[in-house]
DSSP file (Angstrom, degrees, kcal/mol; ACC not computed):
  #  RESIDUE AA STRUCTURE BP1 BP2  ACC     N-H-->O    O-->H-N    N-H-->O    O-->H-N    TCO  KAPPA ALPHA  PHI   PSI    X-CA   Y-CA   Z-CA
    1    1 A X     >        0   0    0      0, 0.0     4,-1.2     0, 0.0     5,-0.1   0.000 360.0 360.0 360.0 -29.1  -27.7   48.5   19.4
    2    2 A X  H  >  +     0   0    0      2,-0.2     4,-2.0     1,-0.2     5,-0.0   0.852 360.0  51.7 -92.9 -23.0  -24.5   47.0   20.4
    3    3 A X  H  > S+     0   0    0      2,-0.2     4,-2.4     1,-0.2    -1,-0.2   0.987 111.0  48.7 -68.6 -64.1  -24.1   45.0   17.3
    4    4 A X  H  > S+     0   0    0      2,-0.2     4,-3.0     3,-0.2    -2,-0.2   0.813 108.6  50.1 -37.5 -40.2  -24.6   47.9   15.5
    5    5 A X  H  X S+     0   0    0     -4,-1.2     4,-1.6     2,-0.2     3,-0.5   0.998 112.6  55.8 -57.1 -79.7  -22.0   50.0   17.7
    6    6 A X  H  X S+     0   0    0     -4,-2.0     4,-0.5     1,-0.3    -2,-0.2   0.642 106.7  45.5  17.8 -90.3  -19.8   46.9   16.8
    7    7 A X  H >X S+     0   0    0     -4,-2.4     3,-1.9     2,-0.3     4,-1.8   0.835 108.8  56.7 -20.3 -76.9  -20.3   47.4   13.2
    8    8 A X  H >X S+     0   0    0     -4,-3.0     3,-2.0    -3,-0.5     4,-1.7   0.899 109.5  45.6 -47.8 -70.9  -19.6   51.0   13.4
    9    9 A X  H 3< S+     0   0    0     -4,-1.6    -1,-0.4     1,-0.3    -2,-0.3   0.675 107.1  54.8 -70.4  -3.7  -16.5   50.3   14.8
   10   10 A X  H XX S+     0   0    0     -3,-1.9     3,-1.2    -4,-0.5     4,-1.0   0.855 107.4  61.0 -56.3 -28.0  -15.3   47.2   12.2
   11   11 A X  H X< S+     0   0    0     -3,-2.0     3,-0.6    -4,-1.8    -2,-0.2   0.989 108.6  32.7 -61.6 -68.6  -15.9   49.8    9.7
   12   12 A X  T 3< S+     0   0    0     -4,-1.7    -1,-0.3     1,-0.3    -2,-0.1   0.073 109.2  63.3 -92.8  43.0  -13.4   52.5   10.7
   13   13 A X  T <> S+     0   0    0     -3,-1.2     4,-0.6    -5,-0.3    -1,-0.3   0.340 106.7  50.3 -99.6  -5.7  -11.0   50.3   11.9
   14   14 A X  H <X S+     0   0    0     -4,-1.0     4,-3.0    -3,-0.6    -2,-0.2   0.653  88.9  80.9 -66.7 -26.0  -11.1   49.3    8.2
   15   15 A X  H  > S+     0   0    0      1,-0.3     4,-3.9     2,-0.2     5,-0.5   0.965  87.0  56.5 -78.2 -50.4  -10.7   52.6    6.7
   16   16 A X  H  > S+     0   0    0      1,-0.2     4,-0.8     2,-0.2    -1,-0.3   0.905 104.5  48.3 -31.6 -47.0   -7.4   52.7    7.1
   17   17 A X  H  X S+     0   0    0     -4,-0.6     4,-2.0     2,-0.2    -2,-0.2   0.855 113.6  46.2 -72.3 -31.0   -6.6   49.5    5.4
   18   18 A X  H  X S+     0   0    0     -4,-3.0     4,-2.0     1,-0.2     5,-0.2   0.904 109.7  56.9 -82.5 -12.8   -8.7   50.3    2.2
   19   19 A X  H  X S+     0   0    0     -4,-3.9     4,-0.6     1,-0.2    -1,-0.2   0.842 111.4  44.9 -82.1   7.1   -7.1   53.9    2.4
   20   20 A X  H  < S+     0   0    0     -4,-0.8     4,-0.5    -5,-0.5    -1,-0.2   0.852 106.2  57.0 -73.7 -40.3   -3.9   52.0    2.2
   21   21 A X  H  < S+     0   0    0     -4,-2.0    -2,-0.2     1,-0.2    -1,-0.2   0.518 104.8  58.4 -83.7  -9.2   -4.9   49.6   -0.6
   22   22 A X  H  < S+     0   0    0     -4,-2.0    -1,-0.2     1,-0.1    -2,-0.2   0.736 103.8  45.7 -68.8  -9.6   -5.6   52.6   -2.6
   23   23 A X  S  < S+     0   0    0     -4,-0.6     2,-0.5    -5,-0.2    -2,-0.2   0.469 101.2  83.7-103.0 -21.0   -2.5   54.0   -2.5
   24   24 A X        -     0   0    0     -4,-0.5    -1,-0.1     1,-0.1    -4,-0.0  -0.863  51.6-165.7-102.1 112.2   -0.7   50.7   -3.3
   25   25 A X  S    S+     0   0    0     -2,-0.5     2,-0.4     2,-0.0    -1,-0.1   0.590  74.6  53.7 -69.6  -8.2   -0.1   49.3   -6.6
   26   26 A X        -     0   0    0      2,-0.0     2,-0.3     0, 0.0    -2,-0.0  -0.942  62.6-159.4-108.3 133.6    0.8   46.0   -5.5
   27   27 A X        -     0   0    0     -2,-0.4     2,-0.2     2,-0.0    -6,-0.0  -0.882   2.2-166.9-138.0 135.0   -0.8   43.8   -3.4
   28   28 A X        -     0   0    0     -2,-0.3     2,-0.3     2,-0.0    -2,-0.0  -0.483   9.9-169.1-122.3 136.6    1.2   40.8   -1.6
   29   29 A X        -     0   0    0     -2,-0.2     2,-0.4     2,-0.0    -2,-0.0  -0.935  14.2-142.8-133.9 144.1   -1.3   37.7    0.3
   30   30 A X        +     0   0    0     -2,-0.3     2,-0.3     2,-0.0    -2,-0.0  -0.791  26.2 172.3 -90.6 131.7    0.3   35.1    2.6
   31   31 A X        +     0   0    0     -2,-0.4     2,-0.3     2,-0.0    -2,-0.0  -0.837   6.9 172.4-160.0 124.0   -1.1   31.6    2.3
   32   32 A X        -     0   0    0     -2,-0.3     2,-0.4     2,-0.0    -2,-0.0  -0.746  17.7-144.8-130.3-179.9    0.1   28.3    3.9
   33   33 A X        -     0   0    0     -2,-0.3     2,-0.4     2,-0.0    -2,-0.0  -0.810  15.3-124.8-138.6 171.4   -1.4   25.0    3.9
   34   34 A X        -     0   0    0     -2,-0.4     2,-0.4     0, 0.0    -2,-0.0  -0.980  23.1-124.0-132.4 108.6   -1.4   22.5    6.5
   35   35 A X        -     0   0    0     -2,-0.4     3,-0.1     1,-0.1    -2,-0.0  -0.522  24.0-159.7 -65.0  91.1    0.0   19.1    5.6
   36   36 A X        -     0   0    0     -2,-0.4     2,-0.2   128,-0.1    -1,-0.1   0.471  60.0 -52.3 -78.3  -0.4   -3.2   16.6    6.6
   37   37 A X        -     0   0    0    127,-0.0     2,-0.3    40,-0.0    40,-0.1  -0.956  54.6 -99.8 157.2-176.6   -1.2   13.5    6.8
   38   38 A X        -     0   0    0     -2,-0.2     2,-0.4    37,-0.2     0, 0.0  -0.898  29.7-137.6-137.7 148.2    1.4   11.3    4.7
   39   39 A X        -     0   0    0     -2,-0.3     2,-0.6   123,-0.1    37,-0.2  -0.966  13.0-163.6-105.9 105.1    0.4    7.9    2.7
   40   40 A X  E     -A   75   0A   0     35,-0.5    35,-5.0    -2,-0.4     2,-0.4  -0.820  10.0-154.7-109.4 128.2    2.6    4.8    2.8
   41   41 A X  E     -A   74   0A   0     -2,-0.6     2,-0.5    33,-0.2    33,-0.2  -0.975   9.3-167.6-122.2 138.6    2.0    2.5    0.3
   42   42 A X  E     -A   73   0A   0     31,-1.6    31,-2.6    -2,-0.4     2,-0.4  -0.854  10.0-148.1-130.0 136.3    2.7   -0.7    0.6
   43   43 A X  E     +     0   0A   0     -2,-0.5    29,-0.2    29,-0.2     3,-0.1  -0.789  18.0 175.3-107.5 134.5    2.7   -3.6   -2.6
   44   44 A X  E     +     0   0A   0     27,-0.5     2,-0.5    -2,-0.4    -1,-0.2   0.711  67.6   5.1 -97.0 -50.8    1.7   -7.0   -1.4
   45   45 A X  E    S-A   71   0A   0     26,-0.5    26,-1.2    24,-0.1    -1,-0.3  -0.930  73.4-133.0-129.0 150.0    1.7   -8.8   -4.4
   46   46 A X        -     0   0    0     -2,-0.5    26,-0.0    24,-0.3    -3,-0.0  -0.585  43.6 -79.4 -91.2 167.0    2.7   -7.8   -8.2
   47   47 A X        -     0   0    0     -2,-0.2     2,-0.6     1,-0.1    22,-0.2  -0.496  47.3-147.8 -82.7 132.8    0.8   -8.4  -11.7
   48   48 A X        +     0   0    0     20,-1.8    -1,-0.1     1,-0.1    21,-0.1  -0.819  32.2 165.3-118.8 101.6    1.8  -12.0  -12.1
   49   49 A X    >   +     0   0    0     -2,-0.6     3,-1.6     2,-0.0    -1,-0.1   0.752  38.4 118.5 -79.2 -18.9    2.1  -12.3  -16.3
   50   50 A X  T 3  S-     0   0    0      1,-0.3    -2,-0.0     0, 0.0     0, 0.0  -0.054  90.5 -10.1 -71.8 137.6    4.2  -16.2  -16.0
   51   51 A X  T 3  S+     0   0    0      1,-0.1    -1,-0.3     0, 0.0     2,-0.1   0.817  89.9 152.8  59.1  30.7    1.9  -19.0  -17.8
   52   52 A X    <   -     0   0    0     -3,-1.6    -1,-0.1     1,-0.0     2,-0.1  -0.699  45.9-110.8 -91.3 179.0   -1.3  -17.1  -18.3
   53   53 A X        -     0   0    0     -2,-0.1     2,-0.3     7,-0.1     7,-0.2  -0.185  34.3-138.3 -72.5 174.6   -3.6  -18.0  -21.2
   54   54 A X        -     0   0    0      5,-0.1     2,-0.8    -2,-0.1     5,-0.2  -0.994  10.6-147.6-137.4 160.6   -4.0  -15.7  -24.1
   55   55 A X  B >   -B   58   0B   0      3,-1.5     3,-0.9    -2,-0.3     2,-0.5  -0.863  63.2 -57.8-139.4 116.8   -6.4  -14.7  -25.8
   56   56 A X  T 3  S-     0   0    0     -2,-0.8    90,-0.1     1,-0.2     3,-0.0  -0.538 113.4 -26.1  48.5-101.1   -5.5  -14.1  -29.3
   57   57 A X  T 3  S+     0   0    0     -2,-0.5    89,-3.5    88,-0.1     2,-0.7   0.565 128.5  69.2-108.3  -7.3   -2.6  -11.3  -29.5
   58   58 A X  E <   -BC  55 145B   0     -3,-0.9    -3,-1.5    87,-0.2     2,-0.9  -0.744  63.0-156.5-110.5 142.8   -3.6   -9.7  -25.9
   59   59 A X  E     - C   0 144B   0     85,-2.1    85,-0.8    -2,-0.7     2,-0.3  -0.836  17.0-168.4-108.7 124.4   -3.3  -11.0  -22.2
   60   60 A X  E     - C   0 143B   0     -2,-0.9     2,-0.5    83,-0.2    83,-0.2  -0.706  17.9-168.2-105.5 151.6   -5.4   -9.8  -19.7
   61   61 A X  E     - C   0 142B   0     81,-2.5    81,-1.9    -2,-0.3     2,-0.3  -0.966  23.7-135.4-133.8 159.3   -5.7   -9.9  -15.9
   62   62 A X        -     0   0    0     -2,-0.5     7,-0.5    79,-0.2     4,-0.2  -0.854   2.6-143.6-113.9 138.9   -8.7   -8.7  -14.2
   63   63 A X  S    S+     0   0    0     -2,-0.3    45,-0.1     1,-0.1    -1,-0.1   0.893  94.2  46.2 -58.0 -49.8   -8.4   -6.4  -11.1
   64   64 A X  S    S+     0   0    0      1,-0.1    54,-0.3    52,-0.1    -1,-0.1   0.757 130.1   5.2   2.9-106.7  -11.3   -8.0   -9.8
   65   65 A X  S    S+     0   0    0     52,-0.1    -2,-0.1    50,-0.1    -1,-0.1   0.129  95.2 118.4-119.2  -9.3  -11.7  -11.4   -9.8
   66   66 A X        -     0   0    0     -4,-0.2    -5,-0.1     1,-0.2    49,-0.0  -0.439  45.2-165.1 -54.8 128.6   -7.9  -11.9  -11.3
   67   67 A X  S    S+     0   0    0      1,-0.1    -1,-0.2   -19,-0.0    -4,-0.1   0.377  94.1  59.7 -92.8  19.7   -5.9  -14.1   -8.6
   68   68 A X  S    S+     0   0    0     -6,-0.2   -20,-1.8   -19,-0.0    -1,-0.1   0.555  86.1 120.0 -86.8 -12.1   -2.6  -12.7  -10.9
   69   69 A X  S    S-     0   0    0     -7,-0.5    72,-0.2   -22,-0.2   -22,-0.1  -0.159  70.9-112.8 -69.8 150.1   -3.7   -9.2  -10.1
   70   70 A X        -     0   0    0     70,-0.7     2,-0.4    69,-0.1   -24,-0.3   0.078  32.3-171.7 -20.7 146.3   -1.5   -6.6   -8.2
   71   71 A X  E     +A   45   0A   0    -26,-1.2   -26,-0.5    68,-0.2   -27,-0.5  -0.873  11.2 165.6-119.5 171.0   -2.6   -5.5   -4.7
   72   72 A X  E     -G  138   0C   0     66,-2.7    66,-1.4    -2,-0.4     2,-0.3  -0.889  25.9-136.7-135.4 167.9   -1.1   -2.8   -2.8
   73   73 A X  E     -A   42   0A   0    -31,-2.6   -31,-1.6    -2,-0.3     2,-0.4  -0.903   5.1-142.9-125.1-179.6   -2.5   -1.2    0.3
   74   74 A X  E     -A   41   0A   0     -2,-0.3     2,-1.2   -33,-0.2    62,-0.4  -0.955  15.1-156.7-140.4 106.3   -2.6    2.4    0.9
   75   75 A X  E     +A   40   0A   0    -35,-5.0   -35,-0.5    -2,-0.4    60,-0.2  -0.484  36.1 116.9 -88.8 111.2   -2.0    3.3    4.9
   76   76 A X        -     0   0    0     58,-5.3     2,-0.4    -2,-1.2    -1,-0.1   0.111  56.0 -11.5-111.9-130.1   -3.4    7.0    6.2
   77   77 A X  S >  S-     0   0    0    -40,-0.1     3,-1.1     3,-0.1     2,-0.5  -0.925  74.9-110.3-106.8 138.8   -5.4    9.4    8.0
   78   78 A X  T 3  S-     0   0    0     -2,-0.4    54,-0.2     1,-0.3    53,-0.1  -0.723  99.1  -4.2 -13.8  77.3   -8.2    7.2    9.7
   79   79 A X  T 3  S+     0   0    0     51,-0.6    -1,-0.3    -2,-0.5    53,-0.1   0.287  97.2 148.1  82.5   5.8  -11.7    8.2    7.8
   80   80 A X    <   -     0   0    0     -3,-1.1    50,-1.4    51,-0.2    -1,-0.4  -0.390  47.7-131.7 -68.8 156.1   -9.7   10.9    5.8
   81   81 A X  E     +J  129   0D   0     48,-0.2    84,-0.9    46,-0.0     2,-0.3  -0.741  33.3 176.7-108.3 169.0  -11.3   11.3    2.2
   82   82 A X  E     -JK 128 164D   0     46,-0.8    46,-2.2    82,-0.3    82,-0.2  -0.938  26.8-125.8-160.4 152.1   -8.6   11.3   -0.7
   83   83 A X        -     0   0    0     80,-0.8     2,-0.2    -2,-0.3    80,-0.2  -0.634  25.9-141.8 -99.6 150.8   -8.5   11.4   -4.6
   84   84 A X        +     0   0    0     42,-0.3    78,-0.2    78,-0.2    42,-0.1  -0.667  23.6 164.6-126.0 163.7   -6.7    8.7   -6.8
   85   85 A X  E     +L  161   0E   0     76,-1.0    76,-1.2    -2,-0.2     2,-0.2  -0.384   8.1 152.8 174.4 126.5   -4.8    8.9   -9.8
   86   86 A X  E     -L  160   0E   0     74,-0.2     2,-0.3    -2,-0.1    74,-0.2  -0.814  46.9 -92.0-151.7-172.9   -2.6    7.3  -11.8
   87   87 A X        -     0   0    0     72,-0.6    72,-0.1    -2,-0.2    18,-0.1  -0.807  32.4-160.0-118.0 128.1   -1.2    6.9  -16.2
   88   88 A X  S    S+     0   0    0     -2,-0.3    17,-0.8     1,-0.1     2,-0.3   0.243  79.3  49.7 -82.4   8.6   -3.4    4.2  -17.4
   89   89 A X  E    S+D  104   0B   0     15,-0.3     2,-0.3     2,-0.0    15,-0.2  -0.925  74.7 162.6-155.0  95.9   -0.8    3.2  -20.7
   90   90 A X  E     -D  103   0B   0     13,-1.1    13,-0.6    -2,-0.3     2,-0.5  -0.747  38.3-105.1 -99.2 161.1    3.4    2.8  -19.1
   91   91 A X  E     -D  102   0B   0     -2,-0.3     2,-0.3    11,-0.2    66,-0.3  -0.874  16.6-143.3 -99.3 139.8    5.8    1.2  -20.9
   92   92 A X  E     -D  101   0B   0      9,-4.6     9,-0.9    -2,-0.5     2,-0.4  -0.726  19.1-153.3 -91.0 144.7    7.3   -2.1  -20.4
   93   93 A X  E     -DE 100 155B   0     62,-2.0    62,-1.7    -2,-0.3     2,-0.5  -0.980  13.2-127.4 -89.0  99.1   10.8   -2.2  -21.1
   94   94 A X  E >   - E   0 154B   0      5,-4.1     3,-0.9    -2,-0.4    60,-0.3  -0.409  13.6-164.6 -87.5 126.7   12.6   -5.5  -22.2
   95   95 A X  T 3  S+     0   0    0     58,-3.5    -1,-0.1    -2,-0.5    59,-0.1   0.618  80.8  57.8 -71.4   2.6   15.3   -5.9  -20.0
   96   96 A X  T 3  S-     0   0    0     57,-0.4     2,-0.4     1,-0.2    -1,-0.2   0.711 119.5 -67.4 -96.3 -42.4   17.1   -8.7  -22.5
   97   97 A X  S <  S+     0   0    0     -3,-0.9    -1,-0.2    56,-0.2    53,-0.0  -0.944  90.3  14.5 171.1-164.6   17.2   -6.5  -25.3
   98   98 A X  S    S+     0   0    0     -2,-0.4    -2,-0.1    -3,-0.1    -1,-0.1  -0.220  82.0  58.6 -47.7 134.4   15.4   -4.4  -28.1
   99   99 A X        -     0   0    0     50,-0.1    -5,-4.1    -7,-0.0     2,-0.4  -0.035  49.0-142.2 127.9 158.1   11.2   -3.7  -27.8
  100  100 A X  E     -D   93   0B   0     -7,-0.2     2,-0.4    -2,-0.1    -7,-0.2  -0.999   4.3-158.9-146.2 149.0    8.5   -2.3  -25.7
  101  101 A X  E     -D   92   0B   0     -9,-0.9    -9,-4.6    -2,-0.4     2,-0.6  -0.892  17.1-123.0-131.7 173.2    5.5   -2.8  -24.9
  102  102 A X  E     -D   91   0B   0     43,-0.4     2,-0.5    -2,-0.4    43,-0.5  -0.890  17.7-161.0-120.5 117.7    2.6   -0.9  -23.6
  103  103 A X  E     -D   90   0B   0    -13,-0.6   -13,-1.1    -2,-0.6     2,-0.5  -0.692   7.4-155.1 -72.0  70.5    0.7   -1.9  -20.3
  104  104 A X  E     -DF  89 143B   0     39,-1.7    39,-2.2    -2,-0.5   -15,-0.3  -0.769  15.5-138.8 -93.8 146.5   -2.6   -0.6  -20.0
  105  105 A X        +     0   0    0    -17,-0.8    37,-0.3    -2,-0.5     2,-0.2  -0.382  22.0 179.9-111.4 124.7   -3.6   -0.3  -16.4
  106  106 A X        -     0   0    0     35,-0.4    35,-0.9    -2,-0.1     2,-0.4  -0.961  16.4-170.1 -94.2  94.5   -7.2   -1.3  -14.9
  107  107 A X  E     -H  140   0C   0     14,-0.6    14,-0.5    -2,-0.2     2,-0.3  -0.922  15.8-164.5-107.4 153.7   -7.6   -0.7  -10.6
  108  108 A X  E     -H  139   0C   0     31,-1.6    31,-3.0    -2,-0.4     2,-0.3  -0.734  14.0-158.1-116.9 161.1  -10.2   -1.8   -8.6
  109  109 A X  E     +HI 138 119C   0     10,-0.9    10,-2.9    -2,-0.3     2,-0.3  -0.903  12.3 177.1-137.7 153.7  -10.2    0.2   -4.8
  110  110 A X  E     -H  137   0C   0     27,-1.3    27,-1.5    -2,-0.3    21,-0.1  -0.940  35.8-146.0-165.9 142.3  -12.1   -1.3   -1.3
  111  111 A X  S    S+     0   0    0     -2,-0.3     2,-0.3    25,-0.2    24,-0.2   0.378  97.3  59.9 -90.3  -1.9  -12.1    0.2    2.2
  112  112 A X  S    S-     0   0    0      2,-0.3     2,-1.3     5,-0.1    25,-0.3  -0.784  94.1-116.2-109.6 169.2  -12.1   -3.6    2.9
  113  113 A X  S    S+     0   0    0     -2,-0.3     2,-0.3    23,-0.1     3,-0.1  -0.463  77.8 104.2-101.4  81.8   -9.8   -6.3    1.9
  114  114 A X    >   -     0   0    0     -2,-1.3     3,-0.6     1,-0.1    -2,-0.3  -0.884  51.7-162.1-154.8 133.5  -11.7   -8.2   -0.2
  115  115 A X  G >  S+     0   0    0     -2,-0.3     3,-1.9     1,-0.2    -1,-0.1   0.942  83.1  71.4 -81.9 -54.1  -11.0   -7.8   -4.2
  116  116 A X  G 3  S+     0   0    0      1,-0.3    -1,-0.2    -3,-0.1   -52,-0.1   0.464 104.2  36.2 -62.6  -8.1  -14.1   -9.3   -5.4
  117  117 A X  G <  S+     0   0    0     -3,-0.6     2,-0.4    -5,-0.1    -1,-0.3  -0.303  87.1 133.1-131.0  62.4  -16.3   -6.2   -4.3
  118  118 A X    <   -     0   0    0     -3,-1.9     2,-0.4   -54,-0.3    -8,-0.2  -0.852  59.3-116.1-102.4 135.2  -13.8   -4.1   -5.1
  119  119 A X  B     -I  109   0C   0    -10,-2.9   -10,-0.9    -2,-0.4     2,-0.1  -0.811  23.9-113.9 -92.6 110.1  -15.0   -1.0   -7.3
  120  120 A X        -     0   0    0     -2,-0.4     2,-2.8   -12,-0.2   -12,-0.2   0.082  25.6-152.5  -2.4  71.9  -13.8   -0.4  -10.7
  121  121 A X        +     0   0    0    -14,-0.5   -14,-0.6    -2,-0.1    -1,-0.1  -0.361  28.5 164.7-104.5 106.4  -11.6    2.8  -10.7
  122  122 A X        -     0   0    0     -2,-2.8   -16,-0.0   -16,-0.1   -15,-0.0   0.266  56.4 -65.5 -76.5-159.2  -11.9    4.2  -14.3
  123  123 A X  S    S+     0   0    0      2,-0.1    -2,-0.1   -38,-0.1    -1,-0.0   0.595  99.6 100.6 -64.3 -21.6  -11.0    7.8  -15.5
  124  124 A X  S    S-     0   0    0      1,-0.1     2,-0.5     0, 0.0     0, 0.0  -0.298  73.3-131.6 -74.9 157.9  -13.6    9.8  -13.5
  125  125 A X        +     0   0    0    -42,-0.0     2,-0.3   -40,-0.0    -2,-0.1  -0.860  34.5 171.9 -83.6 141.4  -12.1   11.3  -10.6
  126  126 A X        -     0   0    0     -2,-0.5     2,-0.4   -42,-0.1   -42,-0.3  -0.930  37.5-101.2-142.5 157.5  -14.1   10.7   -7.3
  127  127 A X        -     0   0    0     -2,-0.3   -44,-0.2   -44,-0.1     2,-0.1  -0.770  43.6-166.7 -89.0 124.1  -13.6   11.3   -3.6
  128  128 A X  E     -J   82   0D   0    -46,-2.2   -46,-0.8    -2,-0.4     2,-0.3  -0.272   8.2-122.1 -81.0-179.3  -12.6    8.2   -1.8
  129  129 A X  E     -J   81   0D   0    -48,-0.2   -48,-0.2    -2,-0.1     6,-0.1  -0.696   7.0-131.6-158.2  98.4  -12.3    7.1    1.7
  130  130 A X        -     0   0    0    -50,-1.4   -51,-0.6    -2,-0.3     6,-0.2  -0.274  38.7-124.4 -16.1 104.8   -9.8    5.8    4.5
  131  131 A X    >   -     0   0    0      4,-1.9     3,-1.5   -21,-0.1   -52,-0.4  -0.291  42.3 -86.0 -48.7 166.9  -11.5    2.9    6.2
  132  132 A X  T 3  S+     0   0    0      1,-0.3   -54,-0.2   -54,-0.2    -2,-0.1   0.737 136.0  48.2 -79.5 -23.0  -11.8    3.5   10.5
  133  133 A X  T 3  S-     0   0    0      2,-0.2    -1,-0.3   -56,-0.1   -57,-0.2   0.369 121.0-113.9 -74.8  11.4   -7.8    1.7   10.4
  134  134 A X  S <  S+     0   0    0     -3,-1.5   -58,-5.3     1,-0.1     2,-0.3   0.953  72.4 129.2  60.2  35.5   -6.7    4.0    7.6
  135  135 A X        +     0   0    0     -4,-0.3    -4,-1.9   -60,-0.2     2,-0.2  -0.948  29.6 173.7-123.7 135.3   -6.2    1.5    5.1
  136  136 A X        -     0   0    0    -62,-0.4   -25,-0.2    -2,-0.3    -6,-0.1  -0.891  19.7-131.5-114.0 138.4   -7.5    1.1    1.4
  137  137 A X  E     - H   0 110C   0    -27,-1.5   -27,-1.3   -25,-0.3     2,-0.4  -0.103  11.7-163.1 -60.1 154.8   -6.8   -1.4   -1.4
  138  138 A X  E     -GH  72 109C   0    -66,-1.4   -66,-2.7   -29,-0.2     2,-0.4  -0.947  11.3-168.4-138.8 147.5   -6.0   -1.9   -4.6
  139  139 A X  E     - H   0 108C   0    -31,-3.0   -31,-1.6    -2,-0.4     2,-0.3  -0.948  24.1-159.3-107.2 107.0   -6.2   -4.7   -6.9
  140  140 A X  E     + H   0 107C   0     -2,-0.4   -70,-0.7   -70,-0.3   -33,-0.2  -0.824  28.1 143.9 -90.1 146.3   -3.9   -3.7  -10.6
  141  141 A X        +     0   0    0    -35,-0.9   -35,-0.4    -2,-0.3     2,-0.3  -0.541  11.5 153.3-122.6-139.0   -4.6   -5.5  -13.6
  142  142 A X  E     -C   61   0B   0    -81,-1.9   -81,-2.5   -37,-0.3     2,-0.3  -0.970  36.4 -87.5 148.8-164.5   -4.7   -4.3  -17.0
  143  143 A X  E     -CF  60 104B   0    -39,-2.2   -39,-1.7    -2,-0.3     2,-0.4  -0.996  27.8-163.4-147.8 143.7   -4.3   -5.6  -20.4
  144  144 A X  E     -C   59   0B   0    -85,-0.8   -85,-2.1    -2,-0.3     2,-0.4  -0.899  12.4-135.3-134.9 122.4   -1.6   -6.2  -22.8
  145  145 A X  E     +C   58   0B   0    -43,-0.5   -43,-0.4    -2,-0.4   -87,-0.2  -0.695  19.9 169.5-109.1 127.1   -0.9   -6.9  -26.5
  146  146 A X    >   +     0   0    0    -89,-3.5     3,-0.5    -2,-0.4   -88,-0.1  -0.207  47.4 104.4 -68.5   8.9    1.3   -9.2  -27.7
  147  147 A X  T 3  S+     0   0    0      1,-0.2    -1,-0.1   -90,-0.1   -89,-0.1   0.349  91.2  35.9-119.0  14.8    0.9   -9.5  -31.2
  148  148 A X  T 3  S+     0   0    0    -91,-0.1     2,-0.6    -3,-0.1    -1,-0.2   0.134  91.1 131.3-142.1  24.3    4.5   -7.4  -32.1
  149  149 A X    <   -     0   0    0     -3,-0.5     2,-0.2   -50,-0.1    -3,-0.1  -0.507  49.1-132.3 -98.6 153.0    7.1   -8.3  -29.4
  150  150 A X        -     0   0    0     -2,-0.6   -53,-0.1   -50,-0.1    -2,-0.1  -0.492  36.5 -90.7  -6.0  85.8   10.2   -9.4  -28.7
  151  151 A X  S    S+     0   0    0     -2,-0.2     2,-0.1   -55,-0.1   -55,-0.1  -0.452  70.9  57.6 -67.9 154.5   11.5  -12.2  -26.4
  152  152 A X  S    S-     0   0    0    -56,-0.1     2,-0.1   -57,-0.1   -57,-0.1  -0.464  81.4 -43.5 106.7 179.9   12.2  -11.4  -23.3
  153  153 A X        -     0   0    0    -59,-0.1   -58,-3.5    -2,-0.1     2,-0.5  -0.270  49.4-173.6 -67.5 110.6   12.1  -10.2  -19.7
  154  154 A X  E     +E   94   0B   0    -60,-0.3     2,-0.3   -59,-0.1   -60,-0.2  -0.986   4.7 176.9-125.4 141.9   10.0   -6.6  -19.5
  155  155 A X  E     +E   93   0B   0    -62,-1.7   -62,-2.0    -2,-0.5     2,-0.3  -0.857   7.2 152.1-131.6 145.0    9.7   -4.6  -16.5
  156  156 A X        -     0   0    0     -2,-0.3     2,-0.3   -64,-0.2   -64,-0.1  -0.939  33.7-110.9-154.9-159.9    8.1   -1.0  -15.5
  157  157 A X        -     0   0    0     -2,-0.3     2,-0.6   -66,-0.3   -66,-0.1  -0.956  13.0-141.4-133.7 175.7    6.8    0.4  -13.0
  158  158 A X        -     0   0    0     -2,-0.3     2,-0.4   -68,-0.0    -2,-0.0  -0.958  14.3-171.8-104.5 111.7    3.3    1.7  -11.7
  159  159 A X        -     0   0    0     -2,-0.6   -72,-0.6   -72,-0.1     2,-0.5  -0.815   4.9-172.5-110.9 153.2    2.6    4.7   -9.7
  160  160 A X  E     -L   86   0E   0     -2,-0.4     2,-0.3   -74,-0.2   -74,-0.2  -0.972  16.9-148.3-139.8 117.6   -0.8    5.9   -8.0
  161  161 A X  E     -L   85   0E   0    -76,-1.2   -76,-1.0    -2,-0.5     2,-0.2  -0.626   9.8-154.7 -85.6 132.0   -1.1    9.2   -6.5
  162  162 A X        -     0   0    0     -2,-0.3     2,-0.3   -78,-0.2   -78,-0.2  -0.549   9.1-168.9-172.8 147.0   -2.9   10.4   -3.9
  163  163 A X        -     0   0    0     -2,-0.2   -80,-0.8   -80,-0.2     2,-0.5  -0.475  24.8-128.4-108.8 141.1   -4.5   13.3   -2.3
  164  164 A X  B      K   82   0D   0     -2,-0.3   -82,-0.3   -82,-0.2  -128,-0.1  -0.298 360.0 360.0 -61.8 112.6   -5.9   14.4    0.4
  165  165 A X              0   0    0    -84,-0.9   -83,-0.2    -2,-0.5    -1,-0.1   0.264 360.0 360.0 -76.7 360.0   -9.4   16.0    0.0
């Protein structure tokens, strides 16, 4: 009975507002967001190209099991979950002179620091996860072809996005 009573009275304190939203041809929503955290990332090591083998026109490092691959870590929210993303094909830039070349980008991701059971993060998108300090890894490698440059010195950069879920 009292629920009902309740009811009654949600109703016509309501009627007012829809006869208000009939009578208006516009209608204006307020919406804010709340900011769950910020992500410092932080590069420990860089893709280290100097004296690798090759193997035919391309050089590879593995994210993996490469000891030339990248790391960075990614400092958060404590258990927070987060989506990754980041352009799997940059350009290298030779700082020396004329040419480019084109990078493509492999990472492997761990809520621990250890590379070697570090998980493969291709194109799908998936929800990730803050380990209980609010740290996860990455390992860059990637792959590169050789078989039309230049000499000299080429730099780019990598960036990896990410958001809070």
């Amino acid at each position: 009975m009292i629920y009902k009573r309740l009811l009654g009275l949600f109703i016509l304190a309501l009627l007012p507002l829809f006869a208000f939203a009939q009578s208006q041809q516009n209608v204006s929503i307020s919406v804010s967001a709340t900011v769950a955290g910020t992500v410092e990332m932080i590069t420990i090591n860089t893709v280290d190209f100097d004296d690798i083998e090759q193997e035919g026109s391309e050089i590879r490092v593995d994210p993996i099991f490469g000891e030339r691959s990248g790391k960075m870590v990614a400092r958060g929210t404590p258990n927070a979950e987060f989506r990754v993303d980041y352009i799997r094909q940059r350009e290298l830039v030779n700082l020396d002179g004329e040419g480019i070349i084109f990078f493509n980008y492999e990472v492997a991701g761990n809520g621990i620091d250890d590379q070697e059971t570090a998980e493969l993060l291709d194109q799908d998108i998936r929800d990730l996860q803050f380990n209980e300090e609010g740290e996860f890894y990455f390992w860059i490698g990637g792959t590169i072809d050789l078989s039309d440059v230049n000499p000299g010195s080429y730099q780019g950069e990598f960036t990896i996005e990410i958001e809070y879920i």
